[in-house]
C-alpha positions, 0 to 999 in steps of 0.5 A: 721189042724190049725198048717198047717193052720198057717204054709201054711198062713207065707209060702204065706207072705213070697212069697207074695214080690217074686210074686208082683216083678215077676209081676212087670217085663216086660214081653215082649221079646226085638227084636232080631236079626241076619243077612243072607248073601250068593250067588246064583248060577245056578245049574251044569248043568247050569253051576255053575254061579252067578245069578244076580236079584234074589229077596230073601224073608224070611218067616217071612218076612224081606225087600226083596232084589235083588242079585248082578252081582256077585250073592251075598245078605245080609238081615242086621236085621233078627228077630232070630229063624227058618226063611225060605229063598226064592229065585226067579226068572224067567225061575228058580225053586224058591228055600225054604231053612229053617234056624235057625237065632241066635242073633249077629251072621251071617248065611252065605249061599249058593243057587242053582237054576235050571232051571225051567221044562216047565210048562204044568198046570195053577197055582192054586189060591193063599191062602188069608192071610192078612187083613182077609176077611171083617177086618174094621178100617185099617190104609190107608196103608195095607199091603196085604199077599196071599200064593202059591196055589198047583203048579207044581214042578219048576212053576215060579209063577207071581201075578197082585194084583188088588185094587177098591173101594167098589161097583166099578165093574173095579180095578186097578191093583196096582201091575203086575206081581210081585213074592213076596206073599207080597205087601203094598197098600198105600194112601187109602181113610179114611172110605172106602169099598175095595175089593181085589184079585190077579191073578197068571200066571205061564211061559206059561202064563197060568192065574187063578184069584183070588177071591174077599176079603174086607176090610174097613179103619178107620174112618176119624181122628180128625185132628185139625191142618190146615196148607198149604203145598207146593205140586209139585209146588203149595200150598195146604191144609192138615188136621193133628194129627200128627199121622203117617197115618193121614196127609190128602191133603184135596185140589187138584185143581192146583193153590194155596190153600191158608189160612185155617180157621175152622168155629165157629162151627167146621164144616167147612173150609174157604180158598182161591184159585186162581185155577180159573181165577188167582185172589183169590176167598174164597172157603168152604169145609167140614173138609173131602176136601168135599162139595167145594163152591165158595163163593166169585164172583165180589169181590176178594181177592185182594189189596197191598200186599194181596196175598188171605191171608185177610178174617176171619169168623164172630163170628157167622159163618153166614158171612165171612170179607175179603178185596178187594182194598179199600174196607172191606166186607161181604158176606154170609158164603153160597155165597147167597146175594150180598158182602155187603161193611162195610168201605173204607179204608184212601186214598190211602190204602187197606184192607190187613188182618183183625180179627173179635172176639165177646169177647172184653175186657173180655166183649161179644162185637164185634170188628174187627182188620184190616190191611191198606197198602200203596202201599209199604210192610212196609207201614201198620197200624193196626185199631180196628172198630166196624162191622158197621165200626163205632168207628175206632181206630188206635191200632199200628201206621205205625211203621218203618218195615213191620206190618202183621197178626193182631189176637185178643186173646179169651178174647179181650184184646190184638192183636198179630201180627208180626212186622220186624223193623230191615230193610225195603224193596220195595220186600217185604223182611224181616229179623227178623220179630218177633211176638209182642202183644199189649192191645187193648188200644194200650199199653204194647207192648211185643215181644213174639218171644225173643231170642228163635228165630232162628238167620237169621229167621222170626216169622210170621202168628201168632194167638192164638189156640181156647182156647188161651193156645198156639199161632201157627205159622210159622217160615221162613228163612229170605233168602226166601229159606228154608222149612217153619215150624210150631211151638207152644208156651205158650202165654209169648213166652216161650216153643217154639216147632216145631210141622210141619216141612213143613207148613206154614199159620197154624190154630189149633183147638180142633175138 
């Protein structure tokens, strides 16, 4: 017994190796794929013609496709296997044909279609595949699967798929009179309760409805990047991760909605709109879209070139510090309470941006950053005061070339902003608008952007990410055309990314 002990231990150390390699390999199958290709055609009696319009499916399915004049197909990426091919169309008996699809290969084919026998029975009720009843946590997008109940021989099925939001008594129909078994609902809402059905009519119009089904979408996604998309003509706001299904529009009044900006707490978004009376008031919503309040009322937005781009939440959340004209002010982040003036700006200058931050030079203390314009884009300074408006200092000098988009970093030891020296123009133009940072001392002034920047492109809207690892921005052609991008990079300007390919006025949070 021992010497079979002994011989069966060295027969397990010397398979040992074979079987850790075994389980090391993949065991997942790569995708493989055929194609099908054919003709449809009426049957003799009919003639023996080419049918144009045929919608040809495969179970399992594949894209659907129509069949030409000359009644040809082609289904290009077939997954190999046994695959059922079907065909429909109206006044025609749908045809099912089984075929074995082989990897590279093209399976070229032949249907006929006669025509359809009157129909004297209504259709039974479709069979429920997909989602299964009462599935949560779907995607915004949910691709809905029913099958054929019992038919007559040569019925000519068609299916109205009907969609309305949990405890609503009258759906949409979101798809009507359709022959495929198939069909994808899409731009639903986050954490949200639907019921489905589908109702069959057959050629006589003869109808039988389906049953109610549920399902519920996932919850709403953490998204941290806040950003401005133009949508149809006007600007609104957008909330994303990056994944596929959770971009989410979260403003859809008409006009411009401008400027997101995440509260202290994370709780909230301030931004500005002129959907009201053309000025730009500041508004606030939950990071949902939700719960929207005006917040500003008498004083507006508003200044040389201030485009309802120039407020900021105060450090503690309670407040929000915004220009209008000659005036910095305050006013409750509720819209409780009159604005409340902090400081005028120098003669013949308006408040145009501004930051607020309660870290300064690495000590708890407050400051604010603001931007002064002249009358003229390129005529603009940037200043350091106390909230109180007291102790003002003047951080960057009226430089030749147009100052904007002054942001401290988490510590309070520098400012951010972007700087175009390269021309001055009374529109407002810029051509190599790159983003500097300065100590707050006014020293040590570094270009950010580098030569990693595009040629022909300016670097604009900088601020820091609420940790201070990246600095967000975007990125612009300088001909005043093109798609605004959003980008990220390490605070030295190195690594440049683009994370947004349509964006711009970019806030990025951890939620």
């Amino acid at each position: 017994m021992r010497q079979f002990y002994l011989l069966f231990r060295h027969f397990i150390l010397l398979c040992l190796p074979l079987i850790i390699f075994s389980c090391n390999e993949s065991t997942v199958d790569p995708e493989l794929f055929g194609s099908i290709s054919g003709t449809v055609k009426t049957s003799e009696e009919a003639g023996s013609l080419p049918m144009e319009g045929v919608t040809i499916t495969t179970n399992p399915g594949t894209t659907s496709v129509t069949t030409n004049s000359d009644g040809s197909f082609n289904l290009s990426e077939v997954n190999v296997g046994d695959v059922t091919v079907n065909a429909k169309k109206e006044g025609y008996t749908a045809v099912s044909i089984p075929v074995k699809v082989q990897e590279g290969k093209e399976l070229v084919m032949q249907v006929i279609m006669g025509i359809a026998p009157p129909e004297t029975v209504a259709p039974a009720e479709p069979v429920y595949s997909l989602p299964l009843d009462a599935t949560a946590n779907l995607q915004t997008e949910v691709k809905l699967v029913w099958n054929n109940g019992e038919t007559e021989k040569g019925d000519t099925l068609f299916f109205n798929v009907i969609l309305y939001e949990d405890g609503q008594f009258k759906g949409d129909t979101i798809a009507e009179s359709i022959m495929d078994t198939t069909f994808v609902a899409k731009n639903l809402k986050f954490e949200t309760n639907y019921r489905w059905k589908v109702d069959v009519s057959n050629r006589a119009r003869q109808e039988t409805k389906g049953r109610e089904w549920k399902f519920r979408t996932e919850n709403f996604p953490k998204n941290g990047y806040l950003f401005v998309k133009d949508t149809l003509g006007s600007r609104d706001i957008y909330s994303w991760d990056l994944a596929e299904n959770h971009l989410v529009r979260l403003t859809k009044d008409g006009g411009d909605e401008i400027n997101p900006r995440i509260s202290p707490n994370l709780k909230m978004i301030a931004y500005s709109s002129n959907s009201e009376d053309g000025k730009y008031h500041i508004y606030t919503m939950d990071t949902k879209g939700k719960n929207v309040f005006q917040v500003t009322n008498n004083f507006p937005v508003e200044g040389n070139n201030n485009k309802g781009n120039g407020f900021v939440w105060s450090p503690d959340g309670e407040k929000i510090l915004y220009g209008n004209k000659g005036g910095l002010y305050t006013v409750n982040f509720n819209g409780t309470g009159e604005s409340t003036k902090i400081d005028n700006a120098p003669v013949n200058r308006h408040f145009t941006d501004c930051d607020w931050t309660d870290q300064f030079d690495h000590h708890t203390k407050e400051k604010i950053a603001v931007l002064t314009q002249g009358e003229m884009p390129y005529d603009n300074e940037i200043y350091l005061m106390d909230p109180n408006g007291s102790n003002l200092f003047l951080l960057v000098d009226n430089l030749e070339g147009t100052i904007s988009s002054p942001h401290f970093s988490p510590d309070g030891t520098k400012v951010i902003f972007s700087l175009d020296s390269l021309n001055e123009y009374d529109n407002g133009r810029q051509l190599n608008a790159k983003i500097y940072s300065v100590n707050i001392d006014g020293t040590n002034f570094v270009d950010l952007s580098g030569d990693d920047k595009p040629a022909g492109t300016n670097d604009l809207q900088a601020r820091y990410t609420d940790t201070g690892g990246k600095i967000v921005f975007m990125n612009v052609l300088n001909t005043d055309k093109g798609t605004k991008s959003i980008w990220i990079m390490d605070p030295d300007g190195s690594n440049r990314e683009k994370i947004i390919s349509n964006g711009e006025m970019p806030d990025l949070y951890n939620p």
